[in-house]
Kinemage of the C-alpha trace (Angstrom):
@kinemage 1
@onewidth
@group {chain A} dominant
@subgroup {mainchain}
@vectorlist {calphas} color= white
{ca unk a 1} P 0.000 0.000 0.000
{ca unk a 2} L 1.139 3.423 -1.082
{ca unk a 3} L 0.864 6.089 1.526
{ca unk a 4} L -1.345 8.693 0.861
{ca unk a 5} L 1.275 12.021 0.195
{ca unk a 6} L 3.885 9.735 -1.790
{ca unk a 7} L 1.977 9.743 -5.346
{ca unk a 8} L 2.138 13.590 -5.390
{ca unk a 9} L 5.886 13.784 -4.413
{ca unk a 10} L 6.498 11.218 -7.393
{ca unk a 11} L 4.060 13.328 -9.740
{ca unk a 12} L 6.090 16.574 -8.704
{ca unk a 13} L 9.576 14.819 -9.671
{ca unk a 14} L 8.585 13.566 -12.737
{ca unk a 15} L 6.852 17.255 -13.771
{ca unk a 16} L 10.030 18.814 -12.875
{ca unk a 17} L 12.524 16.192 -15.013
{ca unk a 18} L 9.913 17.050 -17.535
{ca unk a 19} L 10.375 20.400 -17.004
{ca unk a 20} L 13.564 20.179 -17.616
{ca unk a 21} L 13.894 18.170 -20.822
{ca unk a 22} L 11.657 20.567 -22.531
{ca unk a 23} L 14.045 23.734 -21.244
{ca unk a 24} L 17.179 21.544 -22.686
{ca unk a 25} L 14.911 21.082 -25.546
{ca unk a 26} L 14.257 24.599 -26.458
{ca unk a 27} L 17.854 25.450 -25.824
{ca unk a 28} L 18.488 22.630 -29.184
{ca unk a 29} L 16.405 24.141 -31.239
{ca unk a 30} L 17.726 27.693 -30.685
{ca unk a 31} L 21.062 25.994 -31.585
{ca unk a 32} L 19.518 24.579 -34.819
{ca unk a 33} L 18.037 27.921 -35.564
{ca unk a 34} L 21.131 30.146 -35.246
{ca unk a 35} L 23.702 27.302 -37.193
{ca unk a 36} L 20.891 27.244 -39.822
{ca unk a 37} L 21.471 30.946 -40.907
{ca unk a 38} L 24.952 31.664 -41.722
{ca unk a 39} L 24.352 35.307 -40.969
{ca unk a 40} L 23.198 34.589 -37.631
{ca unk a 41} L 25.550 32.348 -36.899
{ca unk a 42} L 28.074 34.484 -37.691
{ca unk a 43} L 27.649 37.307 -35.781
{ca unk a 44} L 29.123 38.077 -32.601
{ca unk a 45} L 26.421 36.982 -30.551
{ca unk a 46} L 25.187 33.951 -32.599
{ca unk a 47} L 28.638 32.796 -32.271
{ca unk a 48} L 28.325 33.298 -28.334
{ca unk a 49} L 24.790 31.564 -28.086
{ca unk a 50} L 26.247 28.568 -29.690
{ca unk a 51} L 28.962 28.203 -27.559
{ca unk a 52} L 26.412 27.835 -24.857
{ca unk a 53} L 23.577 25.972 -26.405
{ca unk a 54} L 26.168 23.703 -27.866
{ca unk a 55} L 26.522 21.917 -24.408
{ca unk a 56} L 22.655 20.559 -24.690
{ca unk a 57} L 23.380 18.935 -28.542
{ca unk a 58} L 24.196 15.593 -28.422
{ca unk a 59} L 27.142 14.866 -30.068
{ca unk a 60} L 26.029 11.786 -32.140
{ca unk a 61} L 28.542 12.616 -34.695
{ca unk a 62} L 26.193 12.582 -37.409
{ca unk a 63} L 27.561 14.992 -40.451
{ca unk a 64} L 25.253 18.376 -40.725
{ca unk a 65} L 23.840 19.444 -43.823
{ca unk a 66} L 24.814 22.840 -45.388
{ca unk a 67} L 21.738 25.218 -46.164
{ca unk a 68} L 21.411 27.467 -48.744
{ca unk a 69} L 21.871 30.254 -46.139
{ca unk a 70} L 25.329 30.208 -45.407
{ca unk a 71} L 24.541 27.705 -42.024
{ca unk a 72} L 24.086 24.193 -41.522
{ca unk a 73} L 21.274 22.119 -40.695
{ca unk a 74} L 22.911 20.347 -37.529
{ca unk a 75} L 21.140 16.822 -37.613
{ca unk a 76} L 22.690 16.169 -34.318
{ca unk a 77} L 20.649 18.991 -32.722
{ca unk a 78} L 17.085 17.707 -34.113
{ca unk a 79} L 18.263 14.098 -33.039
{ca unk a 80} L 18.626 15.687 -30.096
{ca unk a 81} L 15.378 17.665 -29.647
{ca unk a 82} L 12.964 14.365 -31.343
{ca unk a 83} L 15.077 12.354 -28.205
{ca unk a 84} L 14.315 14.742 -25.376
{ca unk a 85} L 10.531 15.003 -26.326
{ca unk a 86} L 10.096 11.335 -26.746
{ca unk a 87} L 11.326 10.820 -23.545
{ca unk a 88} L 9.304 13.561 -22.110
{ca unk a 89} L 6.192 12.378 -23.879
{ca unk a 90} L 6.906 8.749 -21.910
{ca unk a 91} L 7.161 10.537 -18.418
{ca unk a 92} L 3.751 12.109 -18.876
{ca unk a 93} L 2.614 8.737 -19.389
{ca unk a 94} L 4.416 7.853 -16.343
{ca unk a 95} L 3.594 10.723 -14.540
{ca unk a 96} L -0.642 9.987 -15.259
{ca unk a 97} L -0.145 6.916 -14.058
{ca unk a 98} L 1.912 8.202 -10.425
């Protein structure tokens, strides 16, 4: 038997870890935005935000595509991002069931 207060503390862990993968999420896809646009990426601050947003792409070592706009499409970033949300779609399965 579960006690009564320990299905909410589980619900509120999972939410958060959720929480979480969605944040890392969103900090891949401003990665893939930014390295898609050559001009973006080139500038002084595009060149800053992926230096940090780098450290949430998973480096999976697959090759990224050039775009016609000077960037790359980094396949490693939207691995990334369609990873994260899978596993965040499972933990709201999880957490419905806590």
């Amino acid at each position: 038997m579960v006690a009564k207060g320990s299905g909410s503390a589980a619900r509120t862990i999972v939410t958060l870890l959720m929480d979480v993968l969605v944040a890392v999420a969103v900090m891949a896809v401003a990665h893939l935005v930014v390295a898609f646009f050559g001009s973006m990426s080139g500038s002084e601050w595009g060149k800053g935000l992926l230096g940090i947003t780098r450290l949430f792409v998973l480096p999976l070592g697959i090759t990224p595509v050039p775009t016609p706009y000077g960037g790359i499409f980094d396949v490693n970033a939207a691995a990334t991002v369609m990873g994260l949300l899978g596993v965040e779609w499972a933990l709201g399965l999880v957490r419905r069931n806590a």
